[in-house]
mmCIF file of the N, C-alpha and C atoms, coordinates in Angstrom:
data_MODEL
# 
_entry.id   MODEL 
# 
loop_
_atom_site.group_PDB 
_atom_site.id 
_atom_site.type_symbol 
_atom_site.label_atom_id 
_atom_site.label_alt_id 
_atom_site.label_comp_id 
_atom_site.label_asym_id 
_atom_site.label_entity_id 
_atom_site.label_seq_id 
_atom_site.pdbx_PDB_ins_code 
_atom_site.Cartn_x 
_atom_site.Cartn_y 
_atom_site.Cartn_z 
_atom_site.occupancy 
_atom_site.B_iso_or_equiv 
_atom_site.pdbx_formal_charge 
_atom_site.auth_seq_id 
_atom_site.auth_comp_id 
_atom_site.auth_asym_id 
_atom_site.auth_atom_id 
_atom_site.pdbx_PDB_model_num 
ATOM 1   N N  . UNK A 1 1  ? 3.186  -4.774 -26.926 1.00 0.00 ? 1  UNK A N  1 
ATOM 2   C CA . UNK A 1 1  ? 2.332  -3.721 -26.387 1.00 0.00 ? 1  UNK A CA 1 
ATOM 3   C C  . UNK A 1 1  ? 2.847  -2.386 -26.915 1.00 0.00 ? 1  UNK A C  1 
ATOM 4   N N  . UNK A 1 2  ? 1.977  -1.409 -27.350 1.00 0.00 ? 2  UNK A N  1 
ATOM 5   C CA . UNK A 1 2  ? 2.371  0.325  -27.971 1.00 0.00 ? 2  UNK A CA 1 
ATOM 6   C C  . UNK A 1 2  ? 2.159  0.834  -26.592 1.00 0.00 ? 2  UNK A C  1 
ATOM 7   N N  . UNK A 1 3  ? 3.307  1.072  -26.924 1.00 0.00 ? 3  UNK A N  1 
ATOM 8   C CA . UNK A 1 3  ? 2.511  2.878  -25.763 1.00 0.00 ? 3  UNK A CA 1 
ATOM 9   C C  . UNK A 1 3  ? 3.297  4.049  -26.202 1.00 0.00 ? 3  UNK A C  1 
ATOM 10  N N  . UNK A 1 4  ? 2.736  5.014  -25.495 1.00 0.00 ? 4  UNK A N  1 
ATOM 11  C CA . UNK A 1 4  ? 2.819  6.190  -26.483 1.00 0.00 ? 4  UNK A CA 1 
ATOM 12  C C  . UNK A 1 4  ? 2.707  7.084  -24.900 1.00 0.00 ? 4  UNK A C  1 
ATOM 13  N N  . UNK A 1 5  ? 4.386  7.781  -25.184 1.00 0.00 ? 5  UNK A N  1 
ATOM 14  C CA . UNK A 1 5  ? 4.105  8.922  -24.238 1.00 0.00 ? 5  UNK A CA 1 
ATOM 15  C C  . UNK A 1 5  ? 4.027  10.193 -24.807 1.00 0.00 ? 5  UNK A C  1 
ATOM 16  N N  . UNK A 1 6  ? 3.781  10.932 -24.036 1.00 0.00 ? 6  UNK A N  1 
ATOM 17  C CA . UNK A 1 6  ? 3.260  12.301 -23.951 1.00 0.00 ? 6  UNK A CA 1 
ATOM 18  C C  . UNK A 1 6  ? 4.166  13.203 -23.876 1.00 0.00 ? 6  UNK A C  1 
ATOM 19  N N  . UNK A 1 7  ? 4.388  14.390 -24.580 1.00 0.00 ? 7  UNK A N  1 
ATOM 20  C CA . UNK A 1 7  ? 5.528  15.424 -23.766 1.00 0.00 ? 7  UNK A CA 1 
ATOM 21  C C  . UNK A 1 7  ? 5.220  16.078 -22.396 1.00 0.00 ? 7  UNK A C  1 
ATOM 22  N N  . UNK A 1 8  ? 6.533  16.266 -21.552 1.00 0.00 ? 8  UNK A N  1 
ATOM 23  C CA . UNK A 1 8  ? 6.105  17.124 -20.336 1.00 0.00 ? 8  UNK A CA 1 
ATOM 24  C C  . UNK A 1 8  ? 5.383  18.442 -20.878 1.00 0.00 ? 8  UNK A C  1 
ATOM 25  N N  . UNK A 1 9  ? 5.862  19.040 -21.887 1.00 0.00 ? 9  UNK A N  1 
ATOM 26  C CA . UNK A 1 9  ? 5.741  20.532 -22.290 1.00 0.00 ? 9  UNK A CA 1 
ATOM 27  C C  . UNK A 1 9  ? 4.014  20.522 -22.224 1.00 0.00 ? 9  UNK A C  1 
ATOM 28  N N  . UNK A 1 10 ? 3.633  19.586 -22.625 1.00 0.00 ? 10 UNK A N  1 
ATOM 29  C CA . UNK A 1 10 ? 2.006  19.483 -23.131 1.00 0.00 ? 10 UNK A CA 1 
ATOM 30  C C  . UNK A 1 10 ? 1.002  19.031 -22.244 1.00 0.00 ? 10 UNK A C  1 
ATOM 31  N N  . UNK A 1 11 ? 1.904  18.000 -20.920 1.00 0.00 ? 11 UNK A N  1 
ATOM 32  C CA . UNK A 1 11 ? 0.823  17.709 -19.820 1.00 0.00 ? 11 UNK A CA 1 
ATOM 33  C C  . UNK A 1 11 ? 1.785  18.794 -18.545 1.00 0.00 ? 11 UNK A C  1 
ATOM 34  N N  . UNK A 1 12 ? 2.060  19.977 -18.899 1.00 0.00 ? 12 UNK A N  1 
ATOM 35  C CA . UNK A 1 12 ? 2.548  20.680 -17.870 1.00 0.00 ? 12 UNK A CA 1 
ATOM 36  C C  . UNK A 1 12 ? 3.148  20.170 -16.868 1.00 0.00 ? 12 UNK A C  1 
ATOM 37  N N  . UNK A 1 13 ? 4.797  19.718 -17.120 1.00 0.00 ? 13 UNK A N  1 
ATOM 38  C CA . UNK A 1 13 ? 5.147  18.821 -16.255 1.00 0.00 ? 13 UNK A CA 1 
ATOM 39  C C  . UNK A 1 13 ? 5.371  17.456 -16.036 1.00 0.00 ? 13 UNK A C  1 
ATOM 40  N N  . UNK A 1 14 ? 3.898  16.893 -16.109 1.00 0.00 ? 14 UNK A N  1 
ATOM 41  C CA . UNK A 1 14 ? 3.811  15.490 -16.003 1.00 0.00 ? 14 UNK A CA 1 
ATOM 42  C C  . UNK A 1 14 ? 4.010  14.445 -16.871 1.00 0.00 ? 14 UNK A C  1 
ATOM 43  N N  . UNK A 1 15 ? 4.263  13.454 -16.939 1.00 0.00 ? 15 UNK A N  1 
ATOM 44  C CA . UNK A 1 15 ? 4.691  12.843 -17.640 1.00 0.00 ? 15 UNK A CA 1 
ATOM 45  C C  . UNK A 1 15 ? 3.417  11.627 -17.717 1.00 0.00 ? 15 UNK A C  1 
ATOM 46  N N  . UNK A 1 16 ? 3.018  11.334 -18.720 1.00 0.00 ? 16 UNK A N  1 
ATOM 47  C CA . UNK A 1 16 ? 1.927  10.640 -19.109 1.00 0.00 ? 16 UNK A CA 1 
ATOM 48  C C  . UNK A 1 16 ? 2.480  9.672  -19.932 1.00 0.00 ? 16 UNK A C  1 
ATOM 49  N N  . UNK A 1 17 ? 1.598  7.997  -19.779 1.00 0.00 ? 17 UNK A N  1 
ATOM 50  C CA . UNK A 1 17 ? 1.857  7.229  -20.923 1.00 0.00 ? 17 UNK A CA 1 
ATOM 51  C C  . UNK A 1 17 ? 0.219  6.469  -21.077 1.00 0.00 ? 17 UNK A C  1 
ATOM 52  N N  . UNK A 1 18 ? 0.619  6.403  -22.226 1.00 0.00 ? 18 UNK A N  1 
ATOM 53  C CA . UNK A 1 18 ? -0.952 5.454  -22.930 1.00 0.00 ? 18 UNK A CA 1 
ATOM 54  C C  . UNK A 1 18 ? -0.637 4.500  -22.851 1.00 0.00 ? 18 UNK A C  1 
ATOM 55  N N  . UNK A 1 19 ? -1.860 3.535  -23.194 1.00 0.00 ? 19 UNK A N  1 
ATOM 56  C CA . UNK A 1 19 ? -1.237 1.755  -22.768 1.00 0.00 ? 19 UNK A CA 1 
ATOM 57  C C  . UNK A 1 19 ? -2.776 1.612  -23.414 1.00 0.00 ? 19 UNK A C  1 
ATOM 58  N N  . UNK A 1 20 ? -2.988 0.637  -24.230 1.00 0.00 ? 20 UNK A N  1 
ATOM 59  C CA . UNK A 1 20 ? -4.091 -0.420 -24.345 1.00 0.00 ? 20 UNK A CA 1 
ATOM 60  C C  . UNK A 1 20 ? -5.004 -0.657 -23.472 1.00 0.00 ? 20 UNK A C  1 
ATOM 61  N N  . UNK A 1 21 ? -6.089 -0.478 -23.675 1.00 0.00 ? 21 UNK A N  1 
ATOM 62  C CA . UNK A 1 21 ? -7.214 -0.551 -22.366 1.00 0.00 ? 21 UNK A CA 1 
ATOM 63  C C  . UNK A 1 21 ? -6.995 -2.224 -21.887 1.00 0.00 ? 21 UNK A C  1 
ATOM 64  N N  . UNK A 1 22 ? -6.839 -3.302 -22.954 1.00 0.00 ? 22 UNK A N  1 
ATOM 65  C CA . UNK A 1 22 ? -6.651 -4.371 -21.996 1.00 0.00 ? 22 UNK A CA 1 
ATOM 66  C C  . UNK A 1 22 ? -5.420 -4.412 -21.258 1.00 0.00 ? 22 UNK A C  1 
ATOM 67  N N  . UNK A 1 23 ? -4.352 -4.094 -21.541 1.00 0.00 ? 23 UNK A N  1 
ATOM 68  C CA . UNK A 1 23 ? -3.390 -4.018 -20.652 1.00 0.00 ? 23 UNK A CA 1 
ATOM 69  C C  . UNK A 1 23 ? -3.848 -3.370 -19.754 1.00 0.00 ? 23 UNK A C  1 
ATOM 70  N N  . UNK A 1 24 ? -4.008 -1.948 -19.543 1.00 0.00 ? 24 UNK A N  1 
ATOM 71  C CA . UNK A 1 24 ? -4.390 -1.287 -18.206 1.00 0.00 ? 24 UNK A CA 1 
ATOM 72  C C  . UNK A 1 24 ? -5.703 -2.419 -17.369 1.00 0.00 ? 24 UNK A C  1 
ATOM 73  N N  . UNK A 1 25 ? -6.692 -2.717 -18.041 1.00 0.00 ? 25 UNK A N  1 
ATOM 74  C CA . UNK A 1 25 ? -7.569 -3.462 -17.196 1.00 0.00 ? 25 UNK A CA 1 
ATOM 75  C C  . UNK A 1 25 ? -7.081 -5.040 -16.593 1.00 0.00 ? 25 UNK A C  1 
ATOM 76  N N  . UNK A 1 26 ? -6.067 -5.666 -17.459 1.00 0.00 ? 26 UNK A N  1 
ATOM 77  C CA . UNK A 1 26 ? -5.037 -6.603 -16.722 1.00 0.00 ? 26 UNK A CA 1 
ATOM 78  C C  . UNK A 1 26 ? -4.381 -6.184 -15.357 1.00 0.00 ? 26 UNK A C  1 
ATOM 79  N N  . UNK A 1 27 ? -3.812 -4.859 -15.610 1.00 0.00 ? 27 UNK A N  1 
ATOM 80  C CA . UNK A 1 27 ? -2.802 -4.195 -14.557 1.00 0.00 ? 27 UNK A CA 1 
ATOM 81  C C  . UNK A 1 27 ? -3.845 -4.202 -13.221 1.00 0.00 ? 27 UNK A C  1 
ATOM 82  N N  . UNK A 1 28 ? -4.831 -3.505 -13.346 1.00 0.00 ? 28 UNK A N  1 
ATOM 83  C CA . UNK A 1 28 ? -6.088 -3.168 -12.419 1.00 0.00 ? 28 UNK A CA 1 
ATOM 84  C C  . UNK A 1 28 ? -6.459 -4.499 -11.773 1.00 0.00 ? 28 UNK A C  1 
ATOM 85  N N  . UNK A 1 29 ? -6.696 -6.056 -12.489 1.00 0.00 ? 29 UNK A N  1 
ATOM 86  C CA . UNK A 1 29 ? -6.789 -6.650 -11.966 1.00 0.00 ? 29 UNK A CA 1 
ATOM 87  C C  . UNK A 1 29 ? -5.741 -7.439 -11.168 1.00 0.00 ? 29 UNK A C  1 
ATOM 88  N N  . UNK A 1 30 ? -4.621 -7.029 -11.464 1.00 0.00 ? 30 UNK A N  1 
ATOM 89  C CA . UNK A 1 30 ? -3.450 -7.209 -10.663 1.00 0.00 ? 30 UNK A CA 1 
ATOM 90  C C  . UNK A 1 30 ? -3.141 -6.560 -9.089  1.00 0.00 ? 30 UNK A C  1 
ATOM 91  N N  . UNK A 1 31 ? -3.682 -5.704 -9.608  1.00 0.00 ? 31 UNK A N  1 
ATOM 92  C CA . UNK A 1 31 ? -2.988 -4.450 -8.555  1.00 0.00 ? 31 UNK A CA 1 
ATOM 93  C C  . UNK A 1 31 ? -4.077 -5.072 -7.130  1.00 0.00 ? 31 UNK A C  1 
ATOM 94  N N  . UNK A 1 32 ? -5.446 -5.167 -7.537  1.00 0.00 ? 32 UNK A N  1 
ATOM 95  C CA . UNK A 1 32 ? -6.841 -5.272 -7.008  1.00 0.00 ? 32 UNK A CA 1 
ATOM 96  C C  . UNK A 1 32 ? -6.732 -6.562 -6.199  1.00 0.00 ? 32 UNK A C  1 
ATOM 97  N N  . UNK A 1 33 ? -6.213 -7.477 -6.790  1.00 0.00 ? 33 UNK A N  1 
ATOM 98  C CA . UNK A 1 33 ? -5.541 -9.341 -5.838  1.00 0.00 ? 33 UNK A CA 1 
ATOM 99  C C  . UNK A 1 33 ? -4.434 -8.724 -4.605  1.00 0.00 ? 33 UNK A C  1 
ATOM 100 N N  . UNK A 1 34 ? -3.593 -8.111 -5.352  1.00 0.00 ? 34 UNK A N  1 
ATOM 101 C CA . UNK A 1 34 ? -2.666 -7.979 -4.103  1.00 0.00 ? 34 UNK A CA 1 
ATOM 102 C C  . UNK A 1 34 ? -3.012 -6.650 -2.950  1.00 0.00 ? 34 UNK A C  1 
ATOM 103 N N  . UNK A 1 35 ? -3.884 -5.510 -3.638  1.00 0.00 ? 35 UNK A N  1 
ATOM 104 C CA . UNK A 1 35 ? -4.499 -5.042 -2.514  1.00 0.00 ? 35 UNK A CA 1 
ATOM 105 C C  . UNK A 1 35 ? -5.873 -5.903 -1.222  1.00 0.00 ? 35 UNK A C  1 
ATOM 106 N N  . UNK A 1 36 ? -6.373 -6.208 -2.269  1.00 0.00 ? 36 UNK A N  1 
ATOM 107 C CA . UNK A 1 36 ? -7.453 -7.575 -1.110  1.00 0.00 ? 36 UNK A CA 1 
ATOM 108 C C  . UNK A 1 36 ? -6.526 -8.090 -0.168  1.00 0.00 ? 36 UNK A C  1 
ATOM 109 N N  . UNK A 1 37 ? -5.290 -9.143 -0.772  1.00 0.00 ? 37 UNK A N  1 
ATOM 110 C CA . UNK A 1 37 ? -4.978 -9.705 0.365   1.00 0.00 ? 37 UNK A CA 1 
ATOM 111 C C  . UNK A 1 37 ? -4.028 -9.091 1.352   1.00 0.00 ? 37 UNK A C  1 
ATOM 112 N N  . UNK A 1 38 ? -3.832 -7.808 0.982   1.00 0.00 ? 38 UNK A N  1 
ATOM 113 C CA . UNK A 1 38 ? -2.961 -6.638 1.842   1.00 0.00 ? 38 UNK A CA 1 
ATOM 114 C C  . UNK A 1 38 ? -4.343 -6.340 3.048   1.00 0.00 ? 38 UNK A C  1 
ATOM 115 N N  . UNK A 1 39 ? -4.974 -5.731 2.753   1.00 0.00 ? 39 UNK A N  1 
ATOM 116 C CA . UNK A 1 39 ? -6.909 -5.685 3.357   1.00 0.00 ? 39 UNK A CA 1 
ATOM 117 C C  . UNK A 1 39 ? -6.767 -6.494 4.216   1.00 0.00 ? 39 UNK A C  1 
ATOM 118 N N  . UNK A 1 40 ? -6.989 -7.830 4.165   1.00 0.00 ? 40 UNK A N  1 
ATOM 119 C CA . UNK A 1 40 ? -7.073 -8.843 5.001   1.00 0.00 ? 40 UNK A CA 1 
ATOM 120 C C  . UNK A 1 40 ? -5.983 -8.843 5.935   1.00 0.00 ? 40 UNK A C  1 
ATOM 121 N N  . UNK A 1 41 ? -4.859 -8.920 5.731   1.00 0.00 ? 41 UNK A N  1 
ATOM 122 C CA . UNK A 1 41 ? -3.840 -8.990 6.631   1.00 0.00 ? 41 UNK A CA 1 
ATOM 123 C C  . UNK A 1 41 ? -3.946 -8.285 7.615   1.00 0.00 ? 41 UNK A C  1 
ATOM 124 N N  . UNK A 1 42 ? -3.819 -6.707 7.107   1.00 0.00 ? 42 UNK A N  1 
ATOM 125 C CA . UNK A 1 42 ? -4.337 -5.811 7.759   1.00 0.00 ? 42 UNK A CA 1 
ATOM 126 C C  . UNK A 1 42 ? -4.949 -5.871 8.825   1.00 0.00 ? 42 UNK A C  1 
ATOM 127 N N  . UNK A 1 43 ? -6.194 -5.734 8.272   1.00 0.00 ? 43 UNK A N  1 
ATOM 128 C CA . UNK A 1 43 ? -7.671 -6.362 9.212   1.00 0.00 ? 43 UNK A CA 1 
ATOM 129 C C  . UNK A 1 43 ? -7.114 -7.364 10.430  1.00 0.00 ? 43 UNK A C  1 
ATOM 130 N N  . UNK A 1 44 ? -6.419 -8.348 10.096  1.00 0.00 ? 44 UNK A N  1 
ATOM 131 C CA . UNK A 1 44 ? -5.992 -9.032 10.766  1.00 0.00 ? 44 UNK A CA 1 
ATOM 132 C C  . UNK A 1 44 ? -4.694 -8.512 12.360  1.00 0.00 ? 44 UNK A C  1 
ATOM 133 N N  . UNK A 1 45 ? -4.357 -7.801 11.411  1.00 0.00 ? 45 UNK A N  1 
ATOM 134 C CA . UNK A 1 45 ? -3.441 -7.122 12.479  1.00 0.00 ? 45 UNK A CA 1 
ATOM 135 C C  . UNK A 1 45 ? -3.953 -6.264 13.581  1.00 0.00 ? 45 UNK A C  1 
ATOM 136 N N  . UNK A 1 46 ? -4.690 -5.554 12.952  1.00 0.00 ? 46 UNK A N  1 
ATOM 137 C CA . UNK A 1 46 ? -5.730 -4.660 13.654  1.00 0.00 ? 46 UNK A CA 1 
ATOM 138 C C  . UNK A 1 46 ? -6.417 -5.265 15.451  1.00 0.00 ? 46 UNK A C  1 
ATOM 139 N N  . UNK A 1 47 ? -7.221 -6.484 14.425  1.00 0.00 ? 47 UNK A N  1 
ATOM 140 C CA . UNK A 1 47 ? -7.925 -7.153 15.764  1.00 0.00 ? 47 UNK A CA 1 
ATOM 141 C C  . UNK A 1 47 ? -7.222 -7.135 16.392  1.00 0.00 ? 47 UNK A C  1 
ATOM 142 N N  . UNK A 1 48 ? -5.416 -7.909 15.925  1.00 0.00 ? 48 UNK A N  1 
ATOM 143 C CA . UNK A 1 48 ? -4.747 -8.521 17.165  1.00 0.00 ? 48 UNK A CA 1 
ATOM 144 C C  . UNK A 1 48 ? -4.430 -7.426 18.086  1.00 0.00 ? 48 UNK A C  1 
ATOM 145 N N  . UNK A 1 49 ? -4.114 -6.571 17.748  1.00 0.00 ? 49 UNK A N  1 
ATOM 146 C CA . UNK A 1 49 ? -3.746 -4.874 18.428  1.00 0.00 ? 49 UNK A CA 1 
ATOM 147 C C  . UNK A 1 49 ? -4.896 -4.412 19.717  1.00 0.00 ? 49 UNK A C  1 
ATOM 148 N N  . UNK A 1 50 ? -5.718 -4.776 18.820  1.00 0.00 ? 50 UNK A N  1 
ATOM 149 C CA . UNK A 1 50 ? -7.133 -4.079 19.930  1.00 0.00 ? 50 UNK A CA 1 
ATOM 150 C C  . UNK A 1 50 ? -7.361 -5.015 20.509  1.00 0.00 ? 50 UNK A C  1 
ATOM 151 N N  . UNK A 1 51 ? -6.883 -6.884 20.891  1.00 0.00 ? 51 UNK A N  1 
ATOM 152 C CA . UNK A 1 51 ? -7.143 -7.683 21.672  1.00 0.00 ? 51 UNK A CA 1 
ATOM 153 C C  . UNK A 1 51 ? -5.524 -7.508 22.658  1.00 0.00 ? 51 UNK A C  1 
ATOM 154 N N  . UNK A 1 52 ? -4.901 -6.411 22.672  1.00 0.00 ? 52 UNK A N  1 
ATOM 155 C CA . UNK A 1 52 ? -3.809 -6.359 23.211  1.00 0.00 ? 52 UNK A CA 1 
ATOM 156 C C  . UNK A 1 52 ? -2.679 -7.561 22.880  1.00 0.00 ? 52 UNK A C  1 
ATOM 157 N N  . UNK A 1 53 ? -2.785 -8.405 21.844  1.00 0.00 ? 53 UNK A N  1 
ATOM 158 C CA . UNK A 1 53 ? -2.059 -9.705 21.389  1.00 0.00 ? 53 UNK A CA 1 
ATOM 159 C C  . UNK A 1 53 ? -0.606 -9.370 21.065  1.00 0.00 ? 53 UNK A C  1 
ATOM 160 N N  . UNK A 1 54 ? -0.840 -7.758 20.360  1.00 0.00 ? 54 UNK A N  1 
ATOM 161 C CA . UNK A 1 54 ? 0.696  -7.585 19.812  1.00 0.00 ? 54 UNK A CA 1 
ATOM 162 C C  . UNK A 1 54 ? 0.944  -5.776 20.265  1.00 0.00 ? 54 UNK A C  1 
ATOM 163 N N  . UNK A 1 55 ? 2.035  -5.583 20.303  1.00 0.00 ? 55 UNK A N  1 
ATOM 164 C CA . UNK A 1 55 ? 1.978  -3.979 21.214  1.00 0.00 ? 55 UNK A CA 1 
ATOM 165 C C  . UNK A 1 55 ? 3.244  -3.539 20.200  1.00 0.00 ? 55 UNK A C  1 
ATOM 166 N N  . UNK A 1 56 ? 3.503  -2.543 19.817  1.00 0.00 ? 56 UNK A N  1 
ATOM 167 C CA . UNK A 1 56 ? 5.058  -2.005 19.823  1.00 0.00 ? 56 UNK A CA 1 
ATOM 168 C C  . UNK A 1 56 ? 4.287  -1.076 18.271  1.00 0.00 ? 56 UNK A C  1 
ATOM 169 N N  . UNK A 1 57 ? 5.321  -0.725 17.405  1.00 0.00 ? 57 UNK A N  1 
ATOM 170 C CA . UNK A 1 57 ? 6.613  -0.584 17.660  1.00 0.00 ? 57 UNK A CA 1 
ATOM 171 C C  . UNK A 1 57 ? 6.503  0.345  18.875  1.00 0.00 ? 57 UNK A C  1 
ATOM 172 N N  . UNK A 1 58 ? 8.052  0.489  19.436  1.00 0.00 ? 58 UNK A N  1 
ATOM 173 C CA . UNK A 1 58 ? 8.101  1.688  20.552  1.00 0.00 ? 58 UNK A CA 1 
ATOM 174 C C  . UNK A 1 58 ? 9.230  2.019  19.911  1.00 0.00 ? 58 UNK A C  1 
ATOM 175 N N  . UNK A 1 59 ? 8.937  3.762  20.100  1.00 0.00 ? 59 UNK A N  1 
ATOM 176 C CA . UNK A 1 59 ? 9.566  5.025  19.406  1.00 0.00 ? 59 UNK A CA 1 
ATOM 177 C C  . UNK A 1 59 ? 11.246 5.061  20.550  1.00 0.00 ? 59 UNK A C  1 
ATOM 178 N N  . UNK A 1 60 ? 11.246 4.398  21.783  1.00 0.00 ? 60 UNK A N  1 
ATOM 179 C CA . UNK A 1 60 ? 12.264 4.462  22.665  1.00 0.00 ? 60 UNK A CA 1 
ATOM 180 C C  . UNK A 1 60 ? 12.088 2.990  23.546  1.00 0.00 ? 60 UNK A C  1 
ATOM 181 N N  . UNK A 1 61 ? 13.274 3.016  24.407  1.00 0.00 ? 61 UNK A N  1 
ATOM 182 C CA . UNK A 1 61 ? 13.462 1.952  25.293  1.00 0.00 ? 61 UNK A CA 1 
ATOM 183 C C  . UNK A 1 61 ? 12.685 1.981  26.176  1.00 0.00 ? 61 UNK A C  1 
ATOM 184 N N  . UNK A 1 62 ? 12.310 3.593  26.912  1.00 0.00 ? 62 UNK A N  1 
ATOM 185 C CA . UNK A 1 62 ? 11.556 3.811  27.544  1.00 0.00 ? 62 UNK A CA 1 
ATOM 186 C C  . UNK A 1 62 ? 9.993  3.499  27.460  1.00 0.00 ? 62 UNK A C  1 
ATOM 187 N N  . UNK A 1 63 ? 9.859  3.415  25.986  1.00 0.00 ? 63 UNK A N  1 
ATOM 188 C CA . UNK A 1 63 ? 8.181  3.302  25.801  1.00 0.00 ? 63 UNK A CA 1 
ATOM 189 C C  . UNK A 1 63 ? 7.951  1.353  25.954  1.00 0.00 ? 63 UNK A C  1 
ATOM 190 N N  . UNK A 1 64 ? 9.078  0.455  25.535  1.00 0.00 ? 64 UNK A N  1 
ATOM 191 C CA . UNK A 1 64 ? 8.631  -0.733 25.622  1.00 0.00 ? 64 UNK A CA 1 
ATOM 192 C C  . UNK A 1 64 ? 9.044  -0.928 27.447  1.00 0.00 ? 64 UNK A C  1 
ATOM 193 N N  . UNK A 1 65 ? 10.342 -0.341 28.073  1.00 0.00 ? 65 UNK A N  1 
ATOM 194 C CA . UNK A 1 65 ? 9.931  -1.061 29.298  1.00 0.00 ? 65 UNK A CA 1 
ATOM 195 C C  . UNK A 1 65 ? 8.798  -0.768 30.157  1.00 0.00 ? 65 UNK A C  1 
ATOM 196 N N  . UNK A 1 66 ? 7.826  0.817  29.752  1.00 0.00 ? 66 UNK A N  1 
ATOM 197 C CA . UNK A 1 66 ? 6.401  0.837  30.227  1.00 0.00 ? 66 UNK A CA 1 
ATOM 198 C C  . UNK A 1 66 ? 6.063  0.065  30.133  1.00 0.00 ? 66 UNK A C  1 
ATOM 199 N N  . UNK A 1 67 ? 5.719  -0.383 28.415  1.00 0.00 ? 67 UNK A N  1 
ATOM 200 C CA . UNK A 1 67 ? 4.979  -1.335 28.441  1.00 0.00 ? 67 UNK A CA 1 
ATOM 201 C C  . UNK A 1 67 ? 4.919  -2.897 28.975  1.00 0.00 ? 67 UNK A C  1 
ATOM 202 N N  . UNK A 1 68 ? 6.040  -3.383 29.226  1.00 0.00 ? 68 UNK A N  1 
ATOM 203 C CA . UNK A 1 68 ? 6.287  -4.562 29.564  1.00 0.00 ? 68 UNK A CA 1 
ATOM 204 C C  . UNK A 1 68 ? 6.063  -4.774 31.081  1.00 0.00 ? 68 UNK A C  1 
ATOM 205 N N  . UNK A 1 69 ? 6.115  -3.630 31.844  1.00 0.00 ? 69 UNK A N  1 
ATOM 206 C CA . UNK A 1 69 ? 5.734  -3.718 33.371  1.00 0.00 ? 69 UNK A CA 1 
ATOM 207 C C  . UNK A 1 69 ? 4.274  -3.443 33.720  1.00 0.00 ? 69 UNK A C  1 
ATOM 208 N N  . UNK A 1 70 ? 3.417  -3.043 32.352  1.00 0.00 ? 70 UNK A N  1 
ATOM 209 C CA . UNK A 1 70 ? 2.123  -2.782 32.935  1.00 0.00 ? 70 UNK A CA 1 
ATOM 210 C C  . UNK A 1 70 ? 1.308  -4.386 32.814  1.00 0.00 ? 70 UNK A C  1 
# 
């Protein structure tokens, strides 16, 4: 694979690299699988939260023994 970076002087700062459009569109479909099944999990966690299934974190001791006596 070429890639070809950029000077900071020329992207003000930033640092840039080129890459092959199929590589980048490989990467994209990479990135895109493990965000979906991040999504889902998610999602998943969510419900359980709003069905009261799972509670915490708590920021103190005080906030889980509220919770555990209500």
């Amino acid at each position: 694979m070429t890639t070809i970076t950029i000077p900071q002087k020329i992207t003000k700062g930033e640092e840039l690299v080129a890459i092959p459009r199929k590589e980048y569109e490989r990467f994209l479909r990479v990135v895109k699988k493990k965000y979906t099944k991040l999504d889902v999990d998610l999602d998943k966690v969510i419900r359980e939260v709003k069905k009261e299934k799972i509670k915490g974190p708590f920021s103190s001791v005080k906030a889980l023994r509220y919770s555990l006596e209500r």
